[in-house]
C-alpha positions in Angstrom: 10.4 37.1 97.9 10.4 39.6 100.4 8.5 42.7 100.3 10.1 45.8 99.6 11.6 47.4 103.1 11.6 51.4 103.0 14.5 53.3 102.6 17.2 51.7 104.7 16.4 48.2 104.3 15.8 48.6 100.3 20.1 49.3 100.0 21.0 45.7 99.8 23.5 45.6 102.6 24.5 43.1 104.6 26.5 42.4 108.1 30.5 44.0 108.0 32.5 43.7 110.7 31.6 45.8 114.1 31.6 49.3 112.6 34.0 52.4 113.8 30.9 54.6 114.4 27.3 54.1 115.5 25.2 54.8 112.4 24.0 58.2 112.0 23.5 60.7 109.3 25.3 64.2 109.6 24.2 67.3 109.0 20.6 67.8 108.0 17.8 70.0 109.5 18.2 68.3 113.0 21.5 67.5 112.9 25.2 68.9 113.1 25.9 72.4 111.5 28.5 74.4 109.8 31.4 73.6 107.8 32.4 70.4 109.4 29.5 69.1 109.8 29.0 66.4 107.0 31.8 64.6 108.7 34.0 64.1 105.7 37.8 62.9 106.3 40.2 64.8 106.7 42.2 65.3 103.0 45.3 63.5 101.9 47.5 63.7 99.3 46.8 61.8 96.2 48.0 58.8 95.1 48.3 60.0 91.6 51.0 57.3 90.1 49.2 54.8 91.8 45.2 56.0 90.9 46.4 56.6 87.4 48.2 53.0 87.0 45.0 51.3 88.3 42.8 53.4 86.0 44.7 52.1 83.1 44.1 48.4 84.2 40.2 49.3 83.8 40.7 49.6 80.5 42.5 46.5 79.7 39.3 44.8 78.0 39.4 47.2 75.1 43.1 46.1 74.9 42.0 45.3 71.0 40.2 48.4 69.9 43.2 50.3 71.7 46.1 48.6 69.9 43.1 49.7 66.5 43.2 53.1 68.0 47.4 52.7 67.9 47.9 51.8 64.6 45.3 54.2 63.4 47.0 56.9 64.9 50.1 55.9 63.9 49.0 55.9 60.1 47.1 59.2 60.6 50.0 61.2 62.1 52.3 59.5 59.6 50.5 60.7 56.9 50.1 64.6 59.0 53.4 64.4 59.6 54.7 63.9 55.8 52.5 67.0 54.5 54.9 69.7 55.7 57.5 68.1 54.1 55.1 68.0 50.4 54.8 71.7 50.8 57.6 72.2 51.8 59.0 70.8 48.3 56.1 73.1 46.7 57.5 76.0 48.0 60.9 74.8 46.8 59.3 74.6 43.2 57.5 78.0 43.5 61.4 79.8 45.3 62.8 77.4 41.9 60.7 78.7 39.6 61.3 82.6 40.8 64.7 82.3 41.1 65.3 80.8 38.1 63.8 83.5 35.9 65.6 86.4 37.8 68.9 84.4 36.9 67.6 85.2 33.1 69.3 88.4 33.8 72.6 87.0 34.8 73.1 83.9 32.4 71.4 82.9 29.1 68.1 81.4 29.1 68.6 77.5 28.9 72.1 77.8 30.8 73.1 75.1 33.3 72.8 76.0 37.5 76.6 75.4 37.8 77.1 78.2 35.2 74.6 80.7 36.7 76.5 79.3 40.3 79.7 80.2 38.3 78.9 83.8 36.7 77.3 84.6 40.2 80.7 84.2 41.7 82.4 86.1 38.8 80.0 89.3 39.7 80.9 89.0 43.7 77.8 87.7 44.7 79.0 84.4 46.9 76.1 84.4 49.1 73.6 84.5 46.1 76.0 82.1 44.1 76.0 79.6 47.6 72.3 79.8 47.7 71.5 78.8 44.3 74.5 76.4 44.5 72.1 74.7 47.4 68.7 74.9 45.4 67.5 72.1 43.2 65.7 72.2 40.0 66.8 75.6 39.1 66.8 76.3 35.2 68.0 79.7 34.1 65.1 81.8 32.6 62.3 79.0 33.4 59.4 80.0 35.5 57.3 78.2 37.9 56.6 74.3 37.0 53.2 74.6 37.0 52.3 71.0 36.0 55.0 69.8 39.0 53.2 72.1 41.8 49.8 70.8 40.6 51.1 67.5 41.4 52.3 67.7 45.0 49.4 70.3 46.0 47.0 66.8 45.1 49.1 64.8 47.1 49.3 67.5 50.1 45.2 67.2 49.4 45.4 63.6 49.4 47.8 63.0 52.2 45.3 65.3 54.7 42.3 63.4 53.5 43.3 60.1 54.7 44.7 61.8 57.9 41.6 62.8 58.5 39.6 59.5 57.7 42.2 57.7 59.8 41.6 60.4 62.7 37.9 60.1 62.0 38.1 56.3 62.9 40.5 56.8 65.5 37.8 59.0 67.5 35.3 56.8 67.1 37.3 53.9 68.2 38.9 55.8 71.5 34.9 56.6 72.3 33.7 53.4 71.8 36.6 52.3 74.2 35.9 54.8 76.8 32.2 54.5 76.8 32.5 50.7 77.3 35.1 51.0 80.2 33.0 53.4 81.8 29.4 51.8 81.5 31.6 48.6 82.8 32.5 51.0 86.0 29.3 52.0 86.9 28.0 48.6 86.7 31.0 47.5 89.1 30.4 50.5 91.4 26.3 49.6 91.1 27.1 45.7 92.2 29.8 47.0 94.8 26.8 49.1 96.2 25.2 45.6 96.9 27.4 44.7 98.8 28.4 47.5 101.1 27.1 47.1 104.5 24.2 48.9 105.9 26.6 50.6 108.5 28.4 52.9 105.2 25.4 54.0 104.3 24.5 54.9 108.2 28.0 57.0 107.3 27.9 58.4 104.3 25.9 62.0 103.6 24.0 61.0 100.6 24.9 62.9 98.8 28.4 62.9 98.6 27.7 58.9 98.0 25.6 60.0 95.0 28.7 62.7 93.6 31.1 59.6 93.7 28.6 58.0 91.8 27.1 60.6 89.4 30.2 63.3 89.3 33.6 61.9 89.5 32.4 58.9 87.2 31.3 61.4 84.5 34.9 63.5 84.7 36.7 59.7 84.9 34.7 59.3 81.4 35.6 62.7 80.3 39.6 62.7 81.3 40.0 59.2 79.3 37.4 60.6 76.4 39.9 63.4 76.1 43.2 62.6 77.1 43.1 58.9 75.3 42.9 60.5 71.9 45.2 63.4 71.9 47.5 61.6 74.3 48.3 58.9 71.5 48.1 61.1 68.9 50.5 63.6 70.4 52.6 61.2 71.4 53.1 59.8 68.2 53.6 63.4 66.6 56.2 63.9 68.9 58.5 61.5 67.6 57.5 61.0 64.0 58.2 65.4 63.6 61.3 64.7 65.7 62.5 62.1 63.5 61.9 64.5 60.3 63.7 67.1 62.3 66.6 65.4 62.6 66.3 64.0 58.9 66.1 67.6 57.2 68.5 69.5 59.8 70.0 67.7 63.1 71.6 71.3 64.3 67.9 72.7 64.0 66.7 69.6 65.8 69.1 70.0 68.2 68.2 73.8 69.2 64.3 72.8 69.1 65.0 70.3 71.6 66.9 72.6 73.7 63.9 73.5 75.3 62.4 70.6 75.9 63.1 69.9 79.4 62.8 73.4 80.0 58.7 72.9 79.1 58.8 69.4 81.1 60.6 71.1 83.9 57.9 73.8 83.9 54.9 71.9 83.9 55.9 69.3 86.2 56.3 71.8 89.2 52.7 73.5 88.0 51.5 70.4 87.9 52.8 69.5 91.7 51.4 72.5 92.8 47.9 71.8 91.3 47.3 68.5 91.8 46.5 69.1 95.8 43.8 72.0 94.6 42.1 69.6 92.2 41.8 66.6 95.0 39.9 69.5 97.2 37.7 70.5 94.6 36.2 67.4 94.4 36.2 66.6 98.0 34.4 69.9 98.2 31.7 69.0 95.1 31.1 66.2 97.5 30.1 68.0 100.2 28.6 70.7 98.5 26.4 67.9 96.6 25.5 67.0 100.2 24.5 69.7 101.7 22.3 70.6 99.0 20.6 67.7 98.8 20.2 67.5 102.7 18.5 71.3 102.7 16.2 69.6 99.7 14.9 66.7 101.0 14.2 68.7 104.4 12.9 71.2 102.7 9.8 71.4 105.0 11.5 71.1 108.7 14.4 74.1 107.3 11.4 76.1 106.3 9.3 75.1 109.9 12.1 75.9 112.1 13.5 79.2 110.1 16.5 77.6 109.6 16.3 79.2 105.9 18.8 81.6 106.9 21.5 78.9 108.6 21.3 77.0 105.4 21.9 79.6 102.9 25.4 80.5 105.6 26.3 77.1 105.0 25.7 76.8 101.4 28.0 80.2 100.9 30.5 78.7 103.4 30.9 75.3 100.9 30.0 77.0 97.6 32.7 79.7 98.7 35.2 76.5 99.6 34.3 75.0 96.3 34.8 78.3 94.5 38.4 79.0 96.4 39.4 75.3 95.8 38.6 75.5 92.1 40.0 78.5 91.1 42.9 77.9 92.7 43.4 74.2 90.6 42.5 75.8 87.3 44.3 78.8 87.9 47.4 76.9 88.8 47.1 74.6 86.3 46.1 77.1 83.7 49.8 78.7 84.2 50.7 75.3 82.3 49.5 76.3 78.4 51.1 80.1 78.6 54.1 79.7 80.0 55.0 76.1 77.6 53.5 78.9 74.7 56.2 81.4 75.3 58.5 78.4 75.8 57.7 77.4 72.1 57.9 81.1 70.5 61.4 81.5 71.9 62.2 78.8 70.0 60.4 79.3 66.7 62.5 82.8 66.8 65.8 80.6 67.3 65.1 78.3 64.8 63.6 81.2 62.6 67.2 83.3 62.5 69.3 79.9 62.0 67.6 78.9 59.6 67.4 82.0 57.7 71.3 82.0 58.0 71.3 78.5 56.7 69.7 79.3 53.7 71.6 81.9 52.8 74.7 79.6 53.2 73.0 77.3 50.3 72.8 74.4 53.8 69.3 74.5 53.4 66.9 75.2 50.9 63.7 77.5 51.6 61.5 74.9 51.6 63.5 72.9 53.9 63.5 75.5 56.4 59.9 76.2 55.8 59.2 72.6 56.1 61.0 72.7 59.7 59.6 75.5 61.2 55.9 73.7 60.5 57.6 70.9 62.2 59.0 72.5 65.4 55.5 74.1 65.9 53.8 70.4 65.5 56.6 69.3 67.4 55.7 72.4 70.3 51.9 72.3 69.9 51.5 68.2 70.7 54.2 68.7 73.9 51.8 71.9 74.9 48.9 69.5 74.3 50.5 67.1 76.9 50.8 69.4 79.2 47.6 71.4 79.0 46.4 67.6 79.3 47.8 67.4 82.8 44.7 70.6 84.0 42.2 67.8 82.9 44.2 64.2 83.8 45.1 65.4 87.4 41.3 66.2 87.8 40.2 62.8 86.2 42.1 61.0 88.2 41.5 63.0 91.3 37.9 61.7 90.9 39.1 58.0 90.2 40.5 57.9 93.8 37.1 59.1 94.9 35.6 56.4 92.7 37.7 53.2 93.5 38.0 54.6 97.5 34.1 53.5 97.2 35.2 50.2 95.5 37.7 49.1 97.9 35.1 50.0 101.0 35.1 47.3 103.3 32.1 44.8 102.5 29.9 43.0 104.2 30.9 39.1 105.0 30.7 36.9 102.2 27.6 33.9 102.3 29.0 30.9 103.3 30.3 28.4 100.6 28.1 26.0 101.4 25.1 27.2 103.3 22.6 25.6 104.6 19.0 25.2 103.0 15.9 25.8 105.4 13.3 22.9 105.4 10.1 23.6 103.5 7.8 24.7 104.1 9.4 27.1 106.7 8.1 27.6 110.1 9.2 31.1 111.5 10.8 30.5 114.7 13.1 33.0 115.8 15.2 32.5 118.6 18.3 35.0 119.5 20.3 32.9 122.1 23.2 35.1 124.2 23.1 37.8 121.4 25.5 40.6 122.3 26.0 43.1 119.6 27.6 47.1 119.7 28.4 49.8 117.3 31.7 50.9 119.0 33.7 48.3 120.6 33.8 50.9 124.0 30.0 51.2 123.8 28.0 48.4 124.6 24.4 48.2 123.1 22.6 44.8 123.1 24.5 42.5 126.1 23.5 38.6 126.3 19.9 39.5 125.4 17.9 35.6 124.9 14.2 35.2 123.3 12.8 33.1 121.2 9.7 34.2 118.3 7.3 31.4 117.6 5.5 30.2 115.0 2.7 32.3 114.6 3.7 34.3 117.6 3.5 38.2 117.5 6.8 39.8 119.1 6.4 43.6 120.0 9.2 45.7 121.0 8.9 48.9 122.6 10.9 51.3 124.8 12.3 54.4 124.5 14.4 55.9 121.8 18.0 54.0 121.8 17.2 51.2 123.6 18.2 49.0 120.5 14.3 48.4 119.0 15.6 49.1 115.8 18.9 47.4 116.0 17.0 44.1 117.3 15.3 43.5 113.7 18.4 44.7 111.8 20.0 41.8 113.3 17.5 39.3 112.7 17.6 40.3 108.9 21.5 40.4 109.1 22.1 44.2 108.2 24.4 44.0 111.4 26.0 40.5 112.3 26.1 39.8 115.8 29.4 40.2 118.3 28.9 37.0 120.2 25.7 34.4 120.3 23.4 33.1 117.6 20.2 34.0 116.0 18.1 31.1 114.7 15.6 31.0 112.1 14.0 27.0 112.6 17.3 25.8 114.8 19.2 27.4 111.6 21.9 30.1 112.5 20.8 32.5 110.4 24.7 33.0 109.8 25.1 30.0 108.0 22.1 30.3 105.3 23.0 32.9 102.2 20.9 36.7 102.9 18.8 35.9 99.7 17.2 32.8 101.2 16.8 34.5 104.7 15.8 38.0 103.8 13.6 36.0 101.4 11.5 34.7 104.2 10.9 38.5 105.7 8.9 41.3 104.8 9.1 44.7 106.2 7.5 48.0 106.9 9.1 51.4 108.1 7.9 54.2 109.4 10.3 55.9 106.7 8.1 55.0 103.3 9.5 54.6 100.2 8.4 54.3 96.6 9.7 54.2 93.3 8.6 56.4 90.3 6.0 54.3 88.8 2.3 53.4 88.5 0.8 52.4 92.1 0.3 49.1 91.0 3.8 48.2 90.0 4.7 49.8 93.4 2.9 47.4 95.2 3.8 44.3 93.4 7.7 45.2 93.7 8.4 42.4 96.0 6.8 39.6 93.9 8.0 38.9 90.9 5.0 38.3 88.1 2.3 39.5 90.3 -1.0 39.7 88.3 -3.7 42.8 88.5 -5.4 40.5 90.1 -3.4 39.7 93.0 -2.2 43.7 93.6 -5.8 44.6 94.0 -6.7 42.2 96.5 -3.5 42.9 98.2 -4.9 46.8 98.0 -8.8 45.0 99.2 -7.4 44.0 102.0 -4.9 46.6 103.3 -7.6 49.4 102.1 -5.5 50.9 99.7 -8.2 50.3 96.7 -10.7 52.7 98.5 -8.3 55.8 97.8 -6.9 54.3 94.8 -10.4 54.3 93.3 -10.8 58.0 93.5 -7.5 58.9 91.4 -8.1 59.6 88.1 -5.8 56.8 86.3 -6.7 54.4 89.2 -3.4 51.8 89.9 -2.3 53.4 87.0 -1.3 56.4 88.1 2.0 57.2 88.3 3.9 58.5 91.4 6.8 59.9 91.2 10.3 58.5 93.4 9.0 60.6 96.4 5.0 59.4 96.1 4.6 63.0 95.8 0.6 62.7 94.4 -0.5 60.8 97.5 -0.9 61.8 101.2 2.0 60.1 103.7 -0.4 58.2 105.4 -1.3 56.7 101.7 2.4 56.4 100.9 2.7 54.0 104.2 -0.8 51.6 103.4 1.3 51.2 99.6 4.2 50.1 101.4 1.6 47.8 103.7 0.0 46.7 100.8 3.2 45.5 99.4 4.4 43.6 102.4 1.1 41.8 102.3 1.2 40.8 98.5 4.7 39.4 99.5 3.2 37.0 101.7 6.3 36.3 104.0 7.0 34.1 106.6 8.2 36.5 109.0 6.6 40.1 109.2 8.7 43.5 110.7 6.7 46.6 111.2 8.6 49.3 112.4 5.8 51.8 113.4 4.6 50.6 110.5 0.8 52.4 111.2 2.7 55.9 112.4 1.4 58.2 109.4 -2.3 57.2 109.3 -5.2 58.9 110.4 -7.1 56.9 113.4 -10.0 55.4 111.7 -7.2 54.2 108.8 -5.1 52.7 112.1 -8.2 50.8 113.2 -8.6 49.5 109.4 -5.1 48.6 108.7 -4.7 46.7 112.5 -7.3 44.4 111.2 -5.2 43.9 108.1 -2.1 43.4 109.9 -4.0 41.0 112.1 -5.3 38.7 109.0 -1.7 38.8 107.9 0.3 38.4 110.9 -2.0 35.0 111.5 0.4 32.0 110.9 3.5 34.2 110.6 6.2 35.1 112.8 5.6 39.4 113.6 8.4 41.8 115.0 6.2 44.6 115.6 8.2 47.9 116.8 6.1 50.5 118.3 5.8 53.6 120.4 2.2 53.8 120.1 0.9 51.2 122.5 -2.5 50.8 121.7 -1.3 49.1 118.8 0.6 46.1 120.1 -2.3 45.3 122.9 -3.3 42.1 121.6 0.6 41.1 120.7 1.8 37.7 122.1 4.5 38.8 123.7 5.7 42.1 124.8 9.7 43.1 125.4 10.2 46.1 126.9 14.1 47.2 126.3 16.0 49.6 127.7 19.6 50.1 127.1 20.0 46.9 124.6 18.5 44.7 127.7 15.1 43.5 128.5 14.1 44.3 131.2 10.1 43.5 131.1 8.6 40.2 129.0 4.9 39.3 128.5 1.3 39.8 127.2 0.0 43.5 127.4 -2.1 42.9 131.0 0.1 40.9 132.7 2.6 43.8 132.1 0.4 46.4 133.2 -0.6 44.5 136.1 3.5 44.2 137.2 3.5 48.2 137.5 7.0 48.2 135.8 8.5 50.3 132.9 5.8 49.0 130.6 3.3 50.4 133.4 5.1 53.9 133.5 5.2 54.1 129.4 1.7 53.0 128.9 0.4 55.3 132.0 2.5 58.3 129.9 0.6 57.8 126.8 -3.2 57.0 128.3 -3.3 59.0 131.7 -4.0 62.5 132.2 -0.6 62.2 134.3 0.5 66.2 135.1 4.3 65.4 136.4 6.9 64.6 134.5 7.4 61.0 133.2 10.0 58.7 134.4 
């Protein structure tokens, strides 16, 4: 196994096709400024149908507890939806019971409701008379049937009980649901981060990768958490209350609906308007998230140069662009829950008066009408639900493009079907044969550059910065694939075996460290899998990492953090030497892999490098001559080409570019440098 690269080469990535854009990162203490400066794209519009359609298809696996979460909330708003209808008949015993004793004063006690309908009429009181003449159970001089009321109050109890066991279970169905889809997201989003390219990453802020990651995946799993639940449930309460609407009055049904596609008509053009806001408030998270963490890790250079004041002017500038962006998608869609409530108090007055006027026509009884007006404001409150739901599903899904825009990212080429297996054991010759390789199509970099690595043999590369140093070893561990040629690893195009088994064979150290949070030993055993205590410290022995780990308190115990913060960066870089050398690999890439330690430490780790470079192939990228003197062979590159080749006297002795960089670095030289 290889051991683990810094940074950069620790993304697993792998070779896409030519990318749009030479790699860089934007924005930063050295780099672009001001608003536009973390090169995001410019916004489009939405795909809403389409981001919401393909969000439902993530949830098809938990087809099973969904359809449990239907038929729960089916049962639970069934048994919701009956209780207004339960007190609505109390009520009717309690108007029963009350009427019936004031008609004491008009009829005998005991008389029949046709005769007290009958001597009502006689004394010229035909509304009254119609009224009763629409009532049931009314007895002349009986009060309130106590027992009866008792009865249907404990099935009103009843009734809400199980709606609210059903609900309970429906809620922790819909979570489970959610919470599964979602931890299945991230994974797909962690395993689609394998296999993006090296060049995304060169193109992505940071941080903005990390809000798609961290951010819009958390509002995904609070949109569904949310709008799964009330969406069924008001769904379902929508038509089981418009189906005892129509049961108990269809004219009353008919004016509640009346303003139905008044509401949908409403919200639909607050939601057009709001859905644009709510993509830019995300977009502008994103770059908020990376500027931030940008000014964090640079921290230090912001504060050397006095860029403190810049920074904050950019922060305002994209906390003020979040802040605008937001308020303007709440705001918007916040117009959505008032203007549906006035919507639904109109029409609780209509059905209020009409009902009133049916009751006193004996069409209705109280309870009836009492009964319907809970039902056009469960009918009201679930379609306002919906709506208000569209503030928090617009957002959700908003941040689902974000998320599946990173899943449908171009990746890098597949492995082959059927690669090729390397012969054990393996040797380490590299050879790049006609390699030709550029960033931009328009731009070329590395043009029909030939060498060949071998066994044993110690490459250096040097030249100055951009000649394509870098870009040479990235293409011998297939971050980048070539344009045209081959690169061979023991007559093998390196194209043809899978990345595990070649980046298997290399181990690698940048001059950008990285480490993990945990103890110092399991950061230098992270490239060999089962490494003993035994084998970490004699990897530290030899790479002098065990003379400073001995003076720490906890030893390789302690524990460092994810940016090594307890130890100096010249230790931070013999940790990441240490666990290239435990790795034991074939073929060995240092890129100025000695560039943060002291000169006495340089001395000791050369002689370490030397031990471990003996028998293994070494790319050995430096700018600091003096240590690449005894390399095998030297290529000096400028502009992708290269243009000197040799051992580090004959090269001095040619008086060529190698001459002029060496003579830059070792003579007291008072003109500028070529």
């Amino acid at each position: 196994m290889s051991a683990a690269p810094g940074q950069r080469a620790a993304t697993p990535a792998g070779a896409p096709p030519p990318p749009a854009g030479p790699p860089m990162r934007p924005g930063g203490p050295g780099g672009p400024r001001g608003p536009m400066a973390m090169g995001m794209p410019v916004q489009r519009s939405l795909d809403f149908r389409g981001s919401l359609r393909r969000l439902l298809t993530v949830l098809r696996p938990e087809r099973a507890r969904l359809v449990a979460v239907l038929v729960l909330g089916t049962l639970s708003v069934a048994a919701a939806v009956a209780g207004p209808k339960l007190l609505g008949d109390a009520t009717n015993v309690l108007f029963d019971g009350v009427v019936s004793r004031r008609l004491a004063d008009v009829v005998p006690a005991g008389s029949s409701q046709q005769e007290a309908v009958e001597a009502l009429r006689a004394g010229g009181q035909d509304q009254l008379a119609d009224m009763v003449a629409g009532m049931d159970g009314v007895v002349p001089g009986a009060g309130v049937d106590v027992g009866r009321l008792g009865g249907i109050l404990l099935v009103v109890l009843a009734v809400y009980l199980v709606a609210f066991v059903l609900g309970w279970l429906q809620g922790r169905l819909t979570a489970r649901a959610v919470q599964r889809t979602v931890l299945r997201m991230r994974a797909h989003v962690e395993e689609k981060l394998a296999r993006l390219p090296l060049a995304y990453y060169d193109r992505q802020p940071r941080g903005e990768l990390l809000s798609r990651v961290t951010n819009d995946i958390d509002n995904v799993a609070q949109t569904m958490q949310q709008t799964l639940s009330q969406l069924v449930t008001s769904v379902l309460t929508v038509v089981g209350v418009l189906g005892m609407m129509f049961w108990l009055s269809p004219l009353l049904a008919v004016v509640a609906l009346v303003t139905v596609p008044l509401s949908v008509a409403v919200a639909g053009a607050i939601a057009k308007r709001s859905q644009p806001q709510f993509v830019q408030q995300w977009a502008a998270t994103g770059r908020l998230n990376a500027h931030i963490e940008e000014m964090f890790t640079g921290h230090d250079l912001v504060t050397v140069f006095g860029r403190q004041p810049e920074a904050a002017r950019t922060f305002a500038e994209r906390n003020d662009e979040l802040f605008e962006s937001s308020f303007r998608a709440q705001f918007i869609s916040g117009t959505i829950q008032p203007a549906l409530g006035f919507l639904s108090n109109l029409n609780y007055l209509v059905i209020a008066v009409v009902g009133g006027l049916r009751v006193a026509s004996g069409s209705m009884t109280l309870g009836e009408v009492q009964a319907f007006i809970q039902y056009s404001r469960q009918f009201t409150q679930p379609l306002t639900q919906i709506a208000s739901m569209a503030n928090l599903l617009q957002s959700g899904v908003a941040s689902a493009e974000r998320v599946f825009e990173l899943l449908d990212a171009d990746e890098q080429t597949p492995d082959p079907v059927e690669p090729v297996r390397l012969d054990r054991p393996v040797r380490g010759r590299v050879e790049f044969e006609h390699v030709s390789f550029r960033y931009e199509p328009g731009t070329p970099l590395i043009e029909d550059l030939s060498v060949v690595a071998e066994p044993g043999q110690t490459v250096a590369i040097v030249g100055p910065t951009g000649a394509g140093k870098t870009t040479l070893v990235n293409l011998v561990m297939r971050f980048y694939e070539v344009d045209s040629g081959h690169i061979t690893l023991d007559g093998v195009d390196t194209r043809h075996l899978t990345r595990d088994e070649l980046r298997g064979q290399m181990g690698m150290v940048l001059q950008d460290t990285w480490l993990f949070g945990g103890t110092i030993a399991e950061n230098i055993a992270y490239g060999v899998d089962g490494a003993t205590r035994e084998q970490v410290v004699e990897a530290a022995v030899a790479t002098h990492v065990d003379r400073f780990v001995r003076t720490l308190p906890d030893g390789y115990d302690t524990v460092l953090d994810d940016e090594g913060g307890s130890v100096s960066a010249g230790e931070k870089q013999l940790l990441t030497i240490a666990r290239a050398f435990l790795a034991d690999p074939v073929i060995l890439i240092l890129d100025e892999a000695t560039s943060s330690v002291d000169t006495r430490t340089e001395v000791l780790v050369q002689q370490a490098m030397g031990a471990l470079r003996t028998g293994r192939t070494s790319f050995v990228i430096a700018h600091r001559l003096s240590t690449i003197r005894d390399a095998d062979v030297i290529l000096v590159m400028e502009q992708g080409r290269i243009v000197e080749k040799g051992s580090h006297d004959d090269l001095l002795a040619a008086g060529g570019a190698y001459a002029r960089l060496y003579a830059s670095q070792f003579a007291a030289a008072t003109a500028p440098v070529d």
